[in-house]
C-alpha positions in Angstrom: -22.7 40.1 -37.4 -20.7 38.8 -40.3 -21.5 40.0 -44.1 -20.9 38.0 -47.1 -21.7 40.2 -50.3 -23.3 38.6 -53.0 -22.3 39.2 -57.0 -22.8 35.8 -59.0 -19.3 34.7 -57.5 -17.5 36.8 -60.4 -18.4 40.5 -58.7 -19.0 42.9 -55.7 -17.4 43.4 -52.5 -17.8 44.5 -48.9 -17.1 48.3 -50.5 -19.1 48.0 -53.6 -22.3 49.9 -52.9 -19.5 53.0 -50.6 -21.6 55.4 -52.9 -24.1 55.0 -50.5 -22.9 53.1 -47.8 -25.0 50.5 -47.7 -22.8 47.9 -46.5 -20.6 50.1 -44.0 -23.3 48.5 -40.9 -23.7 51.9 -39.0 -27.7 51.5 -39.9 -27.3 48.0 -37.9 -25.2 49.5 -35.1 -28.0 52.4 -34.5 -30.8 49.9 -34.6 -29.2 47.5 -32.3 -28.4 50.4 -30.0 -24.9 49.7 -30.0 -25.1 45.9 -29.2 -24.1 44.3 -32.6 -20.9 44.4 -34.0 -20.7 44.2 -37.9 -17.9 42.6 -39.9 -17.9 42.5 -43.7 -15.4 40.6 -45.8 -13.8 40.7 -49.1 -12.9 37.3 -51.0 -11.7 36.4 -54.2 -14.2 35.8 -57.2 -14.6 34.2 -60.6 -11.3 32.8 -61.7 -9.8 34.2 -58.8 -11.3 32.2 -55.9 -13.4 30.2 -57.5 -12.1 27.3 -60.5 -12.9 23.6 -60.3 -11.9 21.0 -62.2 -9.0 18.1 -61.6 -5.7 20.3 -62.7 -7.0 23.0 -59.9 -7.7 20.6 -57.7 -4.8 18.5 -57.5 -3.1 22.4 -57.9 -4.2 23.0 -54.3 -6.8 26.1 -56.2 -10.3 25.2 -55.5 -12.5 27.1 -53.5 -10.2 29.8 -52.6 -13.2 32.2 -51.9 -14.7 29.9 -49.9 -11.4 29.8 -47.7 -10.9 33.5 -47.8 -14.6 33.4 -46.3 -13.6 30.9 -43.8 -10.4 33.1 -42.7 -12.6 36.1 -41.9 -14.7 34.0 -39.8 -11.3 32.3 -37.9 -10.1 36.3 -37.8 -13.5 37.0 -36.0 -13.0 34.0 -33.4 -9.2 35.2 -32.7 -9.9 39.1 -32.1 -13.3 40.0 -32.1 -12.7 40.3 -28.5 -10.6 43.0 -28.8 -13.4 45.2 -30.0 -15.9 44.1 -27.2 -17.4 41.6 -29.2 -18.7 38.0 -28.0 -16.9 35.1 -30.8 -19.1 32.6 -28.8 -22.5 34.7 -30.6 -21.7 35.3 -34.3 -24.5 35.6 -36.9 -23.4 35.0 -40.3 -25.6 37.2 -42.8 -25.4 36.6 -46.6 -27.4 37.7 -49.8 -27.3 36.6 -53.3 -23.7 34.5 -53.5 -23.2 35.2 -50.0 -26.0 33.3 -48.5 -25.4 30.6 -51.5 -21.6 30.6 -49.6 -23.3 30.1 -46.2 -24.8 27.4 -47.3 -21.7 25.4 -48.1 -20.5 27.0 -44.9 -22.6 24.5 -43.6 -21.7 21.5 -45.3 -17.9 22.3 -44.7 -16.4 18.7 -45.2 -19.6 17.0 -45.2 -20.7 18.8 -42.0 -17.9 17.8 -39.9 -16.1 21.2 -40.0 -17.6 23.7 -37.4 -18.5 26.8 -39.3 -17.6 29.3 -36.6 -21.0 30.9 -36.4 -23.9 29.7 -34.1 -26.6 32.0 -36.3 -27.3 32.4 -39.7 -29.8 34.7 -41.6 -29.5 33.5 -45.1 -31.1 35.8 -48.1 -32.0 35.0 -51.5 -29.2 32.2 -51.6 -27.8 31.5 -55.0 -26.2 28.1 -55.9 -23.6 27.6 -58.8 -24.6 24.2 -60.9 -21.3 22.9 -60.3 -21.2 18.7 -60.2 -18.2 17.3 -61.2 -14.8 17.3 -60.6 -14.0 16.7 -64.2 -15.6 16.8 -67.0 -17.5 20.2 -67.8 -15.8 22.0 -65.2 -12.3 21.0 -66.5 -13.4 21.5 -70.0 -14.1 25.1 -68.4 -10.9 25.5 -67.0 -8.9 24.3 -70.1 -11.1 26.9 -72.0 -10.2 29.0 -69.8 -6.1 28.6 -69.8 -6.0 28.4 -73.6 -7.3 32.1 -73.8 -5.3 33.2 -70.6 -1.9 32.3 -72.7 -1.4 28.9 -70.6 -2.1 26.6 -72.6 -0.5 23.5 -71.3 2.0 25.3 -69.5 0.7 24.1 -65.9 -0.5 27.0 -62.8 2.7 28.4 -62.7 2.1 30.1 -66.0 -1.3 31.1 -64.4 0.3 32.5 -61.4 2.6 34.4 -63.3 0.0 36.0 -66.2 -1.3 39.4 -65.5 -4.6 40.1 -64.1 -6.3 41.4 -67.4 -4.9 38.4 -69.6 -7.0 36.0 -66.5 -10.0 38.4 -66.8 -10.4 38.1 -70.2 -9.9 34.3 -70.0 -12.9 34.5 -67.6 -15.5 36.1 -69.7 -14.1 33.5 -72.4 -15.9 31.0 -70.3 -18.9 32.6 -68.0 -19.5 35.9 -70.4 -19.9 39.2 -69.2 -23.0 38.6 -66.8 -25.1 35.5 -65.4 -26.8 33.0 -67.8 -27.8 29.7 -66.2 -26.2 28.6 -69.9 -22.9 29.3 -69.4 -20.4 27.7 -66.7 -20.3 29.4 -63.7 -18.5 30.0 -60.8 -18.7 29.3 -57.3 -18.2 26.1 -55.0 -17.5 23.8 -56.8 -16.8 19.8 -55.3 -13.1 19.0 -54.8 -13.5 15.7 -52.5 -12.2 17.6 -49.4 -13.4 20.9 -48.1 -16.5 20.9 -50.1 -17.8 17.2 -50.9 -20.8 17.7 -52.9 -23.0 20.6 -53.7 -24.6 22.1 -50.9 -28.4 20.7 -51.5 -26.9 16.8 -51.8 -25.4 17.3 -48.2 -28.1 19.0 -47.1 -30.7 16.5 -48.4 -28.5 13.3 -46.8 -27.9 15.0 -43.0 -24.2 16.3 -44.2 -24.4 19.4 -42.5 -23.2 21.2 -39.3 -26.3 20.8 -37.5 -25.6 22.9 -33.8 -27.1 26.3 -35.1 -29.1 28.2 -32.5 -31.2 29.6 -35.0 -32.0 30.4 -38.8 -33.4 32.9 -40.4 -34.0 32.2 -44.3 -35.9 34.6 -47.1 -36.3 34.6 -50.5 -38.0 37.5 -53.0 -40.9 37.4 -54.7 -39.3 38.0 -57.8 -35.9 36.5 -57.3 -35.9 35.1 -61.0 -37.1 38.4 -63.4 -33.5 39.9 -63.1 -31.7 36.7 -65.2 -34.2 35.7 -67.5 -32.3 36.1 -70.9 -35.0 38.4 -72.9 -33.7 36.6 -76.8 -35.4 33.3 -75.6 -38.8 34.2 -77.6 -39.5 30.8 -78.2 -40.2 27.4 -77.2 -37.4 25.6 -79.4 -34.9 28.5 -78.2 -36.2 27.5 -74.5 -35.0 23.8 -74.6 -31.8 25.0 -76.5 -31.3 26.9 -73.1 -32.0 24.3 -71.2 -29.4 21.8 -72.9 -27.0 24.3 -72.8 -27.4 24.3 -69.1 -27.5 20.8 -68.2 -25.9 18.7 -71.0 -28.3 16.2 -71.2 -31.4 15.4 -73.3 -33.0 13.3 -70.8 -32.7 16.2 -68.2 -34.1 18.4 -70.5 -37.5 15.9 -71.0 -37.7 15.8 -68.1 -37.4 19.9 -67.1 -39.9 20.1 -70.3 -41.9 17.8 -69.0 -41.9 19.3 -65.2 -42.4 22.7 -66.9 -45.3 22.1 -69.9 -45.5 24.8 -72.3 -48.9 25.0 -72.1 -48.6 26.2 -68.6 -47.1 29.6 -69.2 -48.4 32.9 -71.3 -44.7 33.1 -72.9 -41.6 31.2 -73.4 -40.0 34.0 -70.6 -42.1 33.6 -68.3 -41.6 29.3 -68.3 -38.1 30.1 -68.3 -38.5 32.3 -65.2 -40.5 30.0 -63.1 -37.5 27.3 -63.9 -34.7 30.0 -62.8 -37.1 30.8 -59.5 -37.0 27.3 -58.4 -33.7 25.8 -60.2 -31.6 28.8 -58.6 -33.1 30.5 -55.7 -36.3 29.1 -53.8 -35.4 25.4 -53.8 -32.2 26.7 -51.9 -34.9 28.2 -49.0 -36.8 25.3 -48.6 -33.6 22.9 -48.2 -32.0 25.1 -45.9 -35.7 25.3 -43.9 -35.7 21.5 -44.2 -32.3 21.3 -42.7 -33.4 23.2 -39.9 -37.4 22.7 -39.2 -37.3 23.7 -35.6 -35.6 26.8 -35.7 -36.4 28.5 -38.9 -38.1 31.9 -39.5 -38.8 32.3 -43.2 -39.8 35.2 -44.6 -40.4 36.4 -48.3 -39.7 39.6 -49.2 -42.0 41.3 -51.7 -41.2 45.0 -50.9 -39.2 47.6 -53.0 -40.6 48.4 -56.6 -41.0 44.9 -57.5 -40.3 43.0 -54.8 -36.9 41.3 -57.5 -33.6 39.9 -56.8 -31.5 42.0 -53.9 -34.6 44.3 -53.1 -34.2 43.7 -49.5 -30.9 45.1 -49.0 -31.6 48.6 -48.1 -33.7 47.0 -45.5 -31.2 44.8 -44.2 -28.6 47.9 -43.7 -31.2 50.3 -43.3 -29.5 53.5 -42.2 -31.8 56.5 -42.6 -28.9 59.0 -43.2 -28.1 57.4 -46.4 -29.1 59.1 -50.1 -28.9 58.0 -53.6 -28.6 60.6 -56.1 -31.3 59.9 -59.7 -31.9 62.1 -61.8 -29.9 64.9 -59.7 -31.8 64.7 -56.9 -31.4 63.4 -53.5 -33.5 60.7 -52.0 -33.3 58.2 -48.6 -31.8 55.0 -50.0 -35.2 53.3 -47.6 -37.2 55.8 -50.2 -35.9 54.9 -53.1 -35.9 51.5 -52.9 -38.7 51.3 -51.0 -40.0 52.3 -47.8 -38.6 54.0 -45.2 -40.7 53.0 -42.0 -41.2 49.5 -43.4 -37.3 48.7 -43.7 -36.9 50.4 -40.3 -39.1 48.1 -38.8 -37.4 45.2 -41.0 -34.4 45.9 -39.5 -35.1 46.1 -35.7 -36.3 42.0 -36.6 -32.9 41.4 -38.5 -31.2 42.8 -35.3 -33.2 40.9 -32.9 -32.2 37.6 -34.5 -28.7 38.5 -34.5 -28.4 39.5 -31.3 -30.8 36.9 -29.1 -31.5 34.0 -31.9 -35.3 35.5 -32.0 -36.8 38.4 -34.4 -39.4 39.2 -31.7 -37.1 40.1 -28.8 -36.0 43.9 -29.5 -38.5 44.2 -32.8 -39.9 47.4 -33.6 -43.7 47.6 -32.0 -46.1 48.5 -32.5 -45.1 49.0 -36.2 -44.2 44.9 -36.5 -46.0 41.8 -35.9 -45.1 38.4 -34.0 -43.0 36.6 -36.4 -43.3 32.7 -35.4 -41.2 30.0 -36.6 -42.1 28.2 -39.8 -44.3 25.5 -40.3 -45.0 23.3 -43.0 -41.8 21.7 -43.1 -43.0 18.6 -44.1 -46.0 19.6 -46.0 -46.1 21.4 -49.1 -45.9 24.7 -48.3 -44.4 26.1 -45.7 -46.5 27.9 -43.1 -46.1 31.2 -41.2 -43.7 32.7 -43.2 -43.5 36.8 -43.1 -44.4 38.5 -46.1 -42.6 41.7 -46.3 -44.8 44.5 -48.3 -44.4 48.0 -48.7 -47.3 48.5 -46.2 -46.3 46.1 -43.3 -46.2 42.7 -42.4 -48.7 39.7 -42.8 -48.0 36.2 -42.0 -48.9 33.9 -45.6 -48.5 30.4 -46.6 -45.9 30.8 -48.7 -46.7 29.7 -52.5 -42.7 29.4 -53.7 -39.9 26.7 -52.6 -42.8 24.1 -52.4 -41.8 20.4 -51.5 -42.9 18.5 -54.6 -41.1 21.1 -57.0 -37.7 20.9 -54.3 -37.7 17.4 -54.6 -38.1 17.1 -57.7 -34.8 19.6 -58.4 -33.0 17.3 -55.8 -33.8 14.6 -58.0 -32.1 16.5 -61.1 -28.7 17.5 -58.6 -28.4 14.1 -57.5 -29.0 12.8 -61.5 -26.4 15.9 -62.4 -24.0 14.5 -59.7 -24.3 10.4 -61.0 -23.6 11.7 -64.7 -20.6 14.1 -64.1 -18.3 11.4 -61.9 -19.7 8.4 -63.3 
């Protein structure tokens, strides 16, 4: 099993969460009763590993995360063996940025590059809204070079300036934490490794197509962490929104997807955009990619079932503690519960290890989880609702297929404008 930390692209890493553990795999190991391997991975972010734009790109210095992702994965198929472990049965796992990553994983060169993993469980996948290979993300870039000292002066002046002086060059351009308003970083197109963003290939058949099986989940609440709390009104709403996408027309037509008159608030119609614009539109196109051998679930767990939630039951590890307040609890506890991301777990393991969550789940304490339905209707079917007191198979209500094709409408109409 191979790890890809989330952060937005610009933070985290494998040793982020150390303080508790949580991404160190022994809960995996113990569930799997020594029959998984886990591998986590470090790779560069924000300005880093991530820039797009034509001086980068004809620079050689796009997607660099993305290709320090793809090294771990070559590293796995070259030694793995050496620790007992099979390279012909890799899962790739990924939450946030790193299931956003798998994606384009996928799409490696259109679909023609093998992405050295024959499993994938993909979590709450985040996409950046990156188009063009000129245009906004140059203007980025140059931004970005001006307050970095390098005005002008090519990459070797970038290559030479000091971490700090490229940091603060960074939150020049993308801020200090997400806003679907600001630039952002992640895979961005550079006409070679990654061709287009992930849902276009997805949509058009681009995509490595010879996985064994899928498993793909989303929150219930991916969306409530991002929503910027100052947007109180309607007007300050569509300002958002033009600041996102650049283009009136774009924005009738979000404002016209999204009527005021449907929501009690201005933040809560700007939530339900950010739920489908950057999270559950990316778990129905990877379930329409793979309609055969998906098993969806949504998790709606934890306190509030938000954004990154289902972590502690991904790595469950029942040794673990987090301190609040002074005191000592289970990390399961505190985030949720215990015997639920137990169980959780053993179906995460299963997957990994024999392409179904059934095989080695948990019973009685689990249910049958089948493979979705639905793919072609407008909700998907048989999709596993994770709750604080056990498991239920729903229909699932988010990532439906009129609201995913109408966002695939606005990437392909975002992809036309930026390279025409």
């Amino acid at each position: 099993m191979v790890f890809v930390h989330g952060g937005g692209y610009t933070t985290g890493s494998k040793d982020m969460l150390d303080v508790v553990g949580l991404y160190d795999g022994t809960g995996l190991v113990k569930q799997s009763k020594g029959r998984v391997i886990v591998v986590t991975l470090n790779y560069r972010l924000g300005v880093f590993g991530w820039l797009g734009g034509t001086t980068a790109e004809l620079a050689g210095a796009t997607n660099l995360g993305l290709m320090d992702q793809r090294l771990a994965f070559e590293w796995v198929q070259k030694y793995i063996h050496l620790v007992g472990g099979d390279r012909n049965n890799v899962t790739a796992f990924g939450e946030s940025a790193g299931g956003g990553s798998l994606m384009h994983h996928l799409t490696l060169g259109g679909g023609t590059i093998p992405p050295l993993f024959n499993r994938v469980q993909i979590y709450s996948a985040g996409l950046a809204y990156n188009f063009d290979r000129k245009g906004k993300l140059e203007d980025a870039f140059q931004k970005f070079s001006a307050v970095a000292g390098c005005q002008g002066k090519g990459f070797s002046c970038l290559r030479a300036a000091s971490p700090q002086r490229l940091i603060l060059g960074q939150i020049a351009v993308a801020g200090l934490s997400f806003t679907i308003a600001k630039p952002q970083f992640g895979p961005v197109p550079d006409g070679n490794l990654v061709k287009n963003s992930a849902s276009l290939d997805l949509a058009a058949g681009r995509y490595w197509k010879q996985l064994d099986s899928v498993l793909v989940a989303h929150a219930i609440d991916d969306a409530g962490l991002f929503v910027d709390p100052t947007i109180k009104t309607d007007a300050a709403f569509l300002k958002l929104l033009l600041d996102a996408f650049g283009y009136v027309d774009i924005v009738a037509s979000l404002a016209a997807e999204y009527p005021a008159e449907n929501y009690s608030s201005p933040l809560a119609r700007q939530q339900d955009v950010l739920k489908d614009a950057v999270f559950a539109c990316n778990y129905r196109w990877v379930t329409n990619a793979f309609p055969r051998n998906s098993y969806n679930m949504q998790f709606s767990g934890g306190s509030s079932g938000s954004h990154g939630q289902v972590l502690p039951g991904v790595f469950y590890n029942p040794t673990l503690t987090v301190d609040a307040n002074g005191t000592n609890f289970p990390v399961a506890d505190y985030f949720g519960n215990q015997d639920i991301f137990n169980s959780l777990q053993s179906y995460i393991v299963s997957h990994a290890i024999s392409g179904s969550p059934n095989t080695y789940r948990n019973a009685p304490s689990t249910i049958s989880w089948p493979k979705v339905s639905g793919a072609t209707s407008e909700n998907l079917g048989n999709v596993l609702n994770v709750t604080n007191n056990g498991f239920q198979l729903i229909t699932d209500r988010q990532g439906t297929s009129s609201r995913c094709d109408f966002w695939l409408a606005i990437h392909s109409e975002l992809a036309n404008k930026a390279n025409s």
